[in-house]
C-alpha positions in Angstrom: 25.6 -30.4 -109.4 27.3 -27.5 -109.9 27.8 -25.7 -106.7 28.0 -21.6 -106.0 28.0 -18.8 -103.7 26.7 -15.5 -105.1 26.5 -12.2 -103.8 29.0 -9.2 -103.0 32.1 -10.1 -100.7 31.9 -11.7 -96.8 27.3 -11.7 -98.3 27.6 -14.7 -100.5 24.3 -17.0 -100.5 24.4 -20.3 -101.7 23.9 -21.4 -104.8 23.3 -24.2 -107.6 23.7 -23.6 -111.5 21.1 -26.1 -113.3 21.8 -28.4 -116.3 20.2 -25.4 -118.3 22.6 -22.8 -116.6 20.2 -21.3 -114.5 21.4 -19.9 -111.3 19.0 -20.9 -108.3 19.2 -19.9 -104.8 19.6 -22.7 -101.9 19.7 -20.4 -99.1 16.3 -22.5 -98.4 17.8 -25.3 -98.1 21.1 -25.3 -96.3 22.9 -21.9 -95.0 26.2 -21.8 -96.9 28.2 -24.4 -98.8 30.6 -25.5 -95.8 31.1 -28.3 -93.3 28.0 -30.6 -92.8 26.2 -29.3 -95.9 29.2 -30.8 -98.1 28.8 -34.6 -97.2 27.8 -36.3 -99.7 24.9 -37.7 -98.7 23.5 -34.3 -98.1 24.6 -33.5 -101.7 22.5 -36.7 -103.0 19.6 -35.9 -101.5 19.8 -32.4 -102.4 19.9 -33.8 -106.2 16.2 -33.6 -106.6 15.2 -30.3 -105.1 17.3 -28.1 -107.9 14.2 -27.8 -110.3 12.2 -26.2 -107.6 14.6 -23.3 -105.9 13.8 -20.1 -107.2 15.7 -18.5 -110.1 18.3 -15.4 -109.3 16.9 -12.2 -110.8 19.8 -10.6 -113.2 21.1 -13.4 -114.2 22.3 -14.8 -117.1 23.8 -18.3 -118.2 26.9 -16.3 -120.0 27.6 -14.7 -116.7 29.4 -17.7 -115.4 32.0 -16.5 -118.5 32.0 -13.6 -118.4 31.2 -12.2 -115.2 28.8 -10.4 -116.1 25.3 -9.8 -113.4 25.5 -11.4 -110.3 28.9 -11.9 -108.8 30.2 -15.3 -108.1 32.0 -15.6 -105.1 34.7 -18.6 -103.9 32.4 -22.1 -104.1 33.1 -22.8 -100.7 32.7 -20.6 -97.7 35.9 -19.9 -95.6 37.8 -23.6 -95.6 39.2 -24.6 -92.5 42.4 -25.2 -94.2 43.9 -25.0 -97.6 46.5 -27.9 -98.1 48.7 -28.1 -101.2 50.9 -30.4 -102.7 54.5 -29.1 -104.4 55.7 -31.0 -107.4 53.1 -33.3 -107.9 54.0 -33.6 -111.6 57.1 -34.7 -112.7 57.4 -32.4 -115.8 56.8 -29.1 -113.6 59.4 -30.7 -110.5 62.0 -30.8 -114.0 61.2 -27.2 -114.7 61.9 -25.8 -111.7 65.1 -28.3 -111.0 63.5 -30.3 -108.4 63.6 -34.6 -108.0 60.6 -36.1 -108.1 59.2 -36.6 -104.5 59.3 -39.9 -103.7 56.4 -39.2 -101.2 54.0 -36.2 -101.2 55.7 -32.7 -100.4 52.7 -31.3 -97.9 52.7 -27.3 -97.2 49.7 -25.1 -95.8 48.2 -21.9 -97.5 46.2 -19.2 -95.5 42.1 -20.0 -96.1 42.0 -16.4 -96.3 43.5 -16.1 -99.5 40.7 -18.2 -101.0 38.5 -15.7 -103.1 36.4 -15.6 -106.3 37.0 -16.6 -109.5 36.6 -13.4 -111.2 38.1 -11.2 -108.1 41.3 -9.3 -108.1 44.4 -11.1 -107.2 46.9 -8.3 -106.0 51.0 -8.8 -106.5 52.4 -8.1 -103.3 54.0 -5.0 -102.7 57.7 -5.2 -103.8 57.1 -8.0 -105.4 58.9 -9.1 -109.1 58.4 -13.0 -108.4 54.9 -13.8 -108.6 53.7 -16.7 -110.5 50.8 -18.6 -111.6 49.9 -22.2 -111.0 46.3 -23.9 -112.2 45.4 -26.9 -110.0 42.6 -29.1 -109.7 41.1 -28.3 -106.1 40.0 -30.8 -104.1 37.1 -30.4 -101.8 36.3 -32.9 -98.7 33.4 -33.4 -98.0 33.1 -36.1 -95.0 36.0 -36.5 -92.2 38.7 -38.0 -93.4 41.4 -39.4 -90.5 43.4 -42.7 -90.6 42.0 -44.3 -93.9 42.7 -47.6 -94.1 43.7 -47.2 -97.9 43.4 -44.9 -100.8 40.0 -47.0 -101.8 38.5 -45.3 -99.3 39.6 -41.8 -99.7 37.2 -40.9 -102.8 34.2 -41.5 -100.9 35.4 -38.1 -98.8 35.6 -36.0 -101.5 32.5 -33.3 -101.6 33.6 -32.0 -105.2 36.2 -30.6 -107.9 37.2 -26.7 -108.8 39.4 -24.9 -110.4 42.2 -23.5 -108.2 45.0 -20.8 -109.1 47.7 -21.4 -106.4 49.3 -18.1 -106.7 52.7 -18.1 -105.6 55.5 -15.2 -104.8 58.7 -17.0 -105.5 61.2 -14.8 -104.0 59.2 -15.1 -100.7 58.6 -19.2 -100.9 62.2 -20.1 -102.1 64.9 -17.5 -101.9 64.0 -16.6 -98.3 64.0 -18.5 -95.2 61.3 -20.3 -93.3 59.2 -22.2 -95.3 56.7 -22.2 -98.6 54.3 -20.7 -96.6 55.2 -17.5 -97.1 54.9 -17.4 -100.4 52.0 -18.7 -100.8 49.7 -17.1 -98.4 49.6 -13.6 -99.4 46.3 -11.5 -99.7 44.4 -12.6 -102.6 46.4 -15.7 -103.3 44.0 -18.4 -104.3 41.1 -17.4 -106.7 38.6 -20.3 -106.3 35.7 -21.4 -108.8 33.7 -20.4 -110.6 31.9 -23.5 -109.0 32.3 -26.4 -107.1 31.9 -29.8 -109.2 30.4 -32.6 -106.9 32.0 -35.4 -107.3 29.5 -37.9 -108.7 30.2 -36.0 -112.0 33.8 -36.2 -112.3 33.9 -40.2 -112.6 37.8 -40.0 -113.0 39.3 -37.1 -110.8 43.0 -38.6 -113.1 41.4 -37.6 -116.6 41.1 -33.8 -116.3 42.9 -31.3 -118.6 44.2 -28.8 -116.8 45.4 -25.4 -119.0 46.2 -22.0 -118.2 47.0 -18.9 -120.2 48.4 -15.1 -119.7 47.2 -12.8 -122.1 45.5 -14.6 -124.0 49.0 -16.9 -124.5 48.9 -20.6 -123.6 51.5 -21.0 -120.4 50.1 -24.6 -119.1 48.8 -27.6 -120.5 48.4 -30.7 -118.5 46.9 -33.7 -117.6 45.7 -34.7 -113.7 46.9 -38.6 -115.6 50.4 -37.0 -114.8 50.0 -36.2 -111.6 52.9 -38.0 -109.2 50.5 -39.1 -106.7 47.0 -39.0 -107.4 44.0 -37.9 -105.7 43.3 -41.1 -103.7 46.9 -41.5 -102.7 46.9 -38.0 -101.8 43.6 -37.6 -99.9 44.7 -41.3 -98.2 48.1 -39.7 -97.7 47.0 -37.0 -95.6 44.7 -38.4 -93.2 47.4 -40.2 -92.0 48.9 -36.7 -90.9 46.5 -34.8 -89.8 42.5 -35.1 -89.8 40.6 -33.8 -92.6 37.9 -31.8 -92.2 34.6 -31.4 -94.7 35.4 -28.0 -96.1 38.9 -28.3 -96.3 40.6 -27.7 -99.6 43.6 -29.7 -101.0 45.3 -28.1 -104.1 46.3 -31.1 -106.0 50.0 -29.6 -107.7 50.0 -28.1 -111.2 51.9 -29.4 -114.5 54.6 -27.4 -116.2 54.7 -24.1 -117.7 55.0 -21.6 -114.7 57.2 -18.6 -115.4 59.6 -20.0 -112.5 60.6 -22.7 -115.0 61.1 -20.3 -118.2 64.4 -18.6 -118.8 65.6 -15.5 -118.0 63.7 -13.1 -117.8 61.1 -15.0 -116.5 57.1 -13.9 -117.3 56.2 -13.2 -113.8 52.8 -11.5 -113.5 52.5 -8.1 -113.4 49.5 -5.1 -112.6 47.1 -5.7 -115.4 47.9 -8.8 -116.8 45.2 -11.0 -117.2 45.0 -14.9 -116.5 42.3 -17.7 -117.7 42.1 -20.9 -115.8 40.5 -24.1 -116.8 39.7 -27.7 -116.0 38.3 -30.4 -118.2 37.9 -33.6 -119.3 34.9 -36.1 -120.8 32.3 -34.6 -120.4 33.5 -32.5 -117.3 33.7 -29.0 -117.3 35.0 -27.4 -113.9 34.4 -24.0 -115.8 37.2 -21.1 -116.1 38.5 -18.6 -113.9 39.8 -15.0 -115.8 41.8 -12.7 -113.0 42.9 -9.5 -113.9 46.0 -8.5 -111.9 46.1 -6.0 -109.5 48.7 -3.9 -107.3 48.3 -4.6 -103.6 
């Protein structure tokens, strides 16, 4: 299923878009798309009521593209936490003249900065550093603390989006403190368009992952490259802290961010606009298009 939340900001409803791209409202059958209502039992037995919750008025199949109609807002409601993973591929630690880890590098992001995947992203005031990262997002969706192994770690996972971890490098590496800063400003992590459940991704390591600015092609990747995959990484982190259903893990992003171009770097600027995307066989985790704002 392809999970959404529609509606204008902080009144989103829940959502499904159908095999025929009809969106259908499941405010009937659970109240947003968060916490219990991700496990995926729930989502299995949810399967079979899609044909029979009522079509959206307004909408269009194209609007997923293009925005158009109803406004599609972040998958999932307000995570608990976002947790991402630096330099998960080895081509993007080279770029930006980093070793490879040799065991996940773990940083937080603030939930708020989870939006939609059409809404504005705003550089932050002062800013001449901000960058651009396309991720696969990882979405749990049953408790996930002390797993004996990373066999057992799919089995938590609610779902697959597309995630832009927007980052302000001047903030998350020249400063002091840590990543955190840099990656939790306003705005700083469009979600969507929709959440993927997991029973149709059958191989979370065969997704392309690309991203452009301006129509010009800045990523192009492969979750086969990633350093530590999404078992060991889902595994990894229980044994940390507890994973909640809700909770969002941004998976690292392969090379082509400005940080790693030479100078003068293409950071992103008020009006540029970037397209995310995630694929594979017979996946489709949809595209994001952000125009850039001015905070």
């Amino acid at each position: 299923m392809r999970l959404v939340r529609f509606g204008e900001h902080g009144a989103e409803v829940p959502g499904v878009l159908d095999a025929d791209g009809v969106l259908r409202d499941a405010s009937s059958l659970v109240t947003d798309w968060d916490g219990g209502s991700l496990a995926p039992e729930r989502l299995a037995a949810l399967d079979g009521r899609v044909a029979d919750l009522p079509a959206v008025p307004g909408w269009a199949p194209e609007h997923a593209v293009d925005g158009g109609g109803v406004r599609l807002g972040s998958p999932v409601a307000r995570p608990g936490k976002v947790v991402c993973i630096g330099v998960n591929y080895a081509d993007h630690a080279a770029e930006s003249g980093m070793d490879t880890p040799p065991e996940p590098v773990v940083f937080m992001k603030d939930p708020w900065t989870v939006i939609g995947h059409r809404d504005t992203v705003l550089v932050p005031r002062g800013s001449v550093k901000t960058d651009y990262e396309v991720e696969l997002a990882v979405v749990i969706g049953s408790t996930a603390r002390y797993l004996d192994s990373p066999d057992d770690a799919l089995a938590c996972v609610a779902g697959y989006a597309v995630s832009h971890d927007v980052s302000e490098r001047h903030l998350q590496l020249e400063g002091t403190g840590t990543w955190d800063k840099g990656k939790s400003c306003e705005t700083f992590n469009p979600l969507g368009p929709w959440l993927l459940t997991a029973d149709e991704v059958p191989d979370p390591q065969d997704l392309r992952l690309r991203l452009s600015v301006n129509g010009e092609q800045r990523q192009d990747g492969s979750t086969a490259q990633m350093v530590f995959g999404v078992a060991a990484l889902v595994h990894y982190l229980s044994q940390v802290m507890v994973l909640h259903p809700g909770d969002v893990i941004n998976s690292g992003t392969p090379a082509g961010v400005a940080l790693g171009f030479p100078d003068p770097k293409p950071y992103l600027r008020e009006g540029d606009v970037v397209e995310c995307s995630i694929s594979g066989s017979g996946t489709d985790l949809g595209t994001q298009r952000t125009v850039m704002g001015q905070a």
